[in-house]
C-alpha positions, 0 to 999 in steps of 0.5 A: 500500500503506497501512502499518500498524503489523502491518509493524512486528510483522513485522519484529520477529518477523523479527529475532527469528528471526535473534536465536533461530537465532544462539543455537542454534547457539552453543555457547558457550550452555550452555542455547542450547535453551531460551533459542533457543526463547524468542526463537522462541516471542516472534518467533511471537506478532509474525508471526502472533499475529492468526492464532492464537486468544486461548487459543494465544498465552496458551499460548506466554506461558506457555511464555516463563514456564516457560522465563524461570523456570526459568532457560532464558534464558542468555547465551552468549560469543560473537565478535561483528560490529559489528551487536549486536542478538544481544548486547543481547538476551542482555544484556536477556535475558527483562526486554525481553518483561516490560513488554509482558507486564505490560501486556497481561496484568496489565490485562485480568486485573486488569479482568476480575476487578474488582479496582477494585470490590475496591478500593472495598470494601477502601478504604471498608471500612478506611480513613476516606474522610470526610476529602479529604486521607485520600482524596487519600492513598489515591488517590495511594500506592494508584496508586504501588503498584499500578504497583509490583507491576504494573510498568506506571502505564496497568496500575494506573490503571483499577484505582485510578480506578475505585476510588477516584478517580471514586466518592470524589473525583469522586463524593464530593467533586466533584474535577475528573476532568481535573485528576485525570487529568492528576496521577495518572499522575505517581503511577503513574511514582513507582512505575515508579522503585521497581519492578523489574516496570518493567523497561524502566526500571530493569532494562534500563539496569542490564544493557545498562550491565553493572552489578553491582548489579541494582538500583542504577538503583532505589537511586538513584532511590527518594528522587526518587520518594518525594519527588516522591509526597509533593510531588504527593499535596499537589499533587493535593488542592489544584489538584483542588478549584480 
C-alpha cells in the first residue's frame, strides 16, 4: 500500500469528528450547535472533499463563514483528560481553518480575476516606474501588503510578480528573476508579522498562550518587520542588478 498524503486528510477529518461530537454534547457550550457543526462541516471537506464537486465544498466554506461570523464558534468549560486536542481547538477556535482558507481561496480568486494585470495598470498608471529604486519600492511594500490583507506571502506573490516584478524589473530593467525570487518572499513574511489574516502566526500563539491582548504577538513584532522591509527593499535593488 503506497501512502499518500489523502491518509493524512483522513485522519484529520477523523479527529475532527471526535473534536465536533465532544462539543455537542457539552453543555457547558452555550452555542455547542453551531460551533459542533463547524468542526463537522471542516472534518467533511478532509474525508471526502475529492468526492464532492468544486461548487459543494465552496458551499460548506461558506457555511464555516456564516457560522465563524456570526459568532457560532464558542468555547465551552469543560473537565478535561490529559489528551487536549478538544481544548486547543476551542482555544484556536475558527483562526486554525483561516490560513488554509486564505490560501486556497484568496489565490485562485485573486488569479482568476487578474488582479496582477490590475496591478500593472494601477502601478504604471500612478506611480513613476522610470526610476529602479521607485520600482524596487513598489515591488517590495506592494508584496508586504498584499500578504497583509491576504494573510498568506505564496497568496500575494503571483499577484505582485506578475505585476510588477517580471514586466518592470525583469522586463524593464533586466533584474535577475532568481535573485528576485529568492528576496521577495522575505517581503511577503514582513507582512505575515503585521497581519492578523496570518493567523497561524500571530493569532494562534496569542490564544493557545491565553493572552489578553489579541494582538500583542503583532505589537511586538511590527518594528522587526518594518525594519527588516526597509533593510531588504535596499537589499533587493542592489544584489538584483549584480
Amino acid at each position: 500500500m503506497t501512502l499518500t498524503l489523502n491518509y493524512l486528510f483522513y485522519l484529520l477529518g477523523v479527529v475532527l469528528v471526535v473534536v465536533a461530537s465532544m462539543i455537542y454534547v457539552d453543555k457547558t457550550n452555550p452555542r455547542r450547535l453551531t460551533a459542533g457543526t463547524f468542526w463537522l462541516v471542516y472534518a467533511l471537506i478532509f474525508l471526502i472533499g475529492d468526492w464532492l464537486p468544486a461548487n459543494v465544498v465552496g458551499v460548506l466554506v461558506v457555511i464555516m463563514a456564516l457560522i465563524a461570523g456570526f459568532g457560532g464558534v464558542t468555547a465551552g468549560k469543560p473537565k478535561m483528560l490529559s489528551e487536549e486536542t478538544r481544548r486547543l481547538a476551542d482555544a484556536l477556535s475558527w483562526a486554525a481553518v483561516l490560513p488554509q482558507m486564505l490560501g486556497m481561496m484568496l489565490g485562485l480568486v485573486f488569479s482568476d480575476a487578474d488582479v496582477g494585470k490590475a496591478v500593472a495598470h494601477v502601478t504604471t498608471a500612478y506611480v513613476n516606474l522610470d526610476y529602479r529604486l521607485v520600482a524596487v519600492a513598489v515591488y517590495c511594500v506592494g508584496m508586504a501588503l498584499f500578504t497583509m490583507v491576504m494573510g498568506n506571502g505564496f497568496a500575494a506573490f503571483p499577484v505582485m510578480t506578475g505585476g510588477v516584478g517580471v514586466p518592470i524589473l525583469v522586463g524593464v530593467f533586466h533584474g535577475n528573476p532568481a535573485t528576485m525570487v529568492a528576496i521577495i518572499m522575505l517581503r511577503g513574511y514582513c507582512g505575515t508579522l503585521m497581519t492578523p489574516m496570518a493567523a497561524n502566526f500571530n493569532m494562534v500563539p496569542a490564544a493557545l498562550l491565553e493572552l489578553p491582548d489579541k494582538n500583542a504577538v503583532i505589537k511586538v513584532q511590527i518594528p522587526t518587520a518594518l525594519s527588516l522591509l526597509v533593510m531588504n527593499t535596499f537589499l533587493l535593488n542592489w544584489l538584483m542588478f549584480l
